[in-house]
C-alpha positions, 0 to 999 in steps of 0.5 A: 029559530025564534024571533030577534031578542036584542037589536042593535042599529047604528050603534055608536059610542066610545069613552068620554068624547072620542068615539070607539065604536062606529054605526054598529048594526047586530042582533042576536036571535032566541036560541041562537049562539053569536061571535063577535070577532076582530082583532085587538083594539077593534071595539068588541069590548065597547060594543058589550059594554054599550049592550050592557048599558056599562057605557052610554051611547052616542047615537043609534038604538039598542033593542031588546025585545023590540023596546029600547033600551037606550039611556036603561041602567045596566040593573035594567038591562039585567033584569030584563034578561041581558046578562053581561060576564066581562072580560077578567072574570071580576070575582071576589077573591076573599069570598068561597065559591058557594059564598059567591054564587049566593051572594049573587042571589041576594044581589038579584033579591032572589029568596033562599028557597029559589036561591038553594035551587039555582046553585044546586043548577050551577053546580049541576053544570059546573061539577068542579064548582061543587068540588071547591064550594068551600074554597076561596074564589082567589085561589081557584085556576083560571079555568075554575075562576072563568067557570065561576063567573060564568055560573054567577051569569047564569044564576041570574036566569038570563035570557042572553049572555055576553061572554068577554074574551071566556077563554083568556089565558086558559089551557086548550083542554079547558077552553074545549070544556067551556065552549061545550058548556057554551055550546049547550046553553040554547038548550036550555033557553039561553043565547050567547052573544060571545067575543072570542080569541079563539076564532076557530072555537068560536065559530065552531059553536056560533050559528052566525058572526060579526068581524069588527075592524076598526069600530065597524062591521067588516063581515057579517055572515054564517059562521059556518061560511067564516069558518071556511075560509082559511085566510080570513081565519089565519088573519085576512081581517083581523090583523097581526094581532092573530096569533097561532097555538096549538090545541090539546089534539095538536091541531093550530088554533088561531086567537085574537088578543084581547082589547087591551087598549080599552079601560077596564070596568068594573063588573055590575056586582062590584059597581052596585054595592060600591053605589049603594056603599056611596048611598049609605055612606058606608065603606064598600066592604061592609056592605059587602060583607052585610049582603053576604049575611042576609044571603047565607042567613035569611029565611026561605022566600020567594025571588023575583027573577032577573032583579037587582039589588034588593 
């Protein structure tokens, strides 16, 4: 295990002036696989959305590389390596698949030459993305939608990923397949900051966990120890939000609803052609539409890495 990668101390902030998330203090380290657990309405949510810089913080520090990133925009963020995939997927239902992963290139101002080798990288780990690359991203499954946000997250060569709720609304047999993917991400030099309903997979994958009870810290441990300790598992600290269901093998599985309380935002995707569309004076969907072309279009170059907006 290498050193802290992102650090969060006394994190504070919430929605307008009411405060959601109180005194958090969190790090995820390089290589490492870390769940942020807690039952509805416990603040996970928030606590991405301020690491991601989607919402502004109150008080405290969040540090990336030892830097702070406080008052950073989320395209900061992003091109430092912190990749946020949210809660409800946030893709474009009238773009195909591969029209998806491309644009997301372009978003980054990643040139085609390097564009064509990272959605080749995508579908080497997404078999099934490759199968529907000329399909409508609306009209995949739920599974198929969460494997497409996922692989535009990892388009951008993050050096962390924070992954809302992955396994939302999904089947047993598909939630096992993600965290296997999930699994394998430190391999290849990624680290997971992951809020889960599926306790039980969550911390099958995680080295270590955080519990949020009402904006705090409740628990702070191995997950490996969390794991064990079956009442906390059933519920002890997450509430009569915790419900039960089965997996594919019959066994129970304990998940945690999700933050529905919390205001939805939309992704950085959405948020940056609708700044740029505001910039220019032009209507969202053209913008949209023109990045797409310069995306499928443009001759090979050479990309910039984690970047924004070009």
């Amino acid at each position: 295990m290498s050193g802290t990668l992102l650090e969060a101390r006394g994190l504070r902030t919430g929605y307008g002036r009411l405060p959601v998330v109180f005194n958090v203090d969190l790090e995820v380290k390089e290589g490492e696989i870390v769940a942020l657990l807690g039952a509805n309405g416990a603040g996970k949510t928030t606590t991405l959305r301020a690491l991601s810089g989607m919402v502004p913080l109150m008080s405290g520090e969040v540090y990336l590389d030892g830097k702070s990133l406080k008052g950073s925009t989320p395209d900061t963020i992003a091109r430092g390596g912190v990749i946020h995939v949210p809660q409800g997927r946030g893709i474009f239902p009238s773009l195909r698949v591969d029209e998806t992963l491309r644009l997301a290139c372009a978003m980054a101002g990643i040139g085609r030459t390097e564009a064509d080798a990272r959605v080749a990288d995508a579908y080497a780990i997404f078999e099934r993305l490759y199968e529907r690359r000329a399909q409508l991203a609306g009209t995949l499954s739920g599974g198929e939608q969460q494997m497409l946000a996922i692989a535009r997250g990892l388009i951008m060569k993050p050096r962390l990923l924070m992954i809302d709720e992955m396994s939302q609304g999904l089947a047993p047999t598909i939630v096992q397949a993600l965290f296997g993917i999930v699994r394998s991400l430190p391999e290849q030099g990624v680290s997971v900051l992951i809020v889960e309903q599926f306790v039980t997979h969550a911390l099958a994958v995680a080295s270590r966990a955080y519990v949020l009870e009402k904006g705090e810290v409740a628990f702070t441990g191995k997950a490996a120890e969390l794991a064990r300790d079956e009442a906390f598992v059933k519920g002890s600290y997450l509430g009569e939000s915790a419900v039960e269901t089965t997996n594919g093998n019959g066994a129970a599985e304990h998940r945690l609803d999700d933050d529905n309380d919390e205001p939805p935002l939309s992704t950085r995707l959405l948020e940056t052609i609708e700044d740029r569309a505001a910039q220019e004076g032009r209507d969202a969907t053209e913008v949209l539409l023109d990045l797409l072309r310069k995306a499928m279009e443009s001759p090979a170059g050479h990309g910039n890495g984690n970047g924004g907006a070009s």
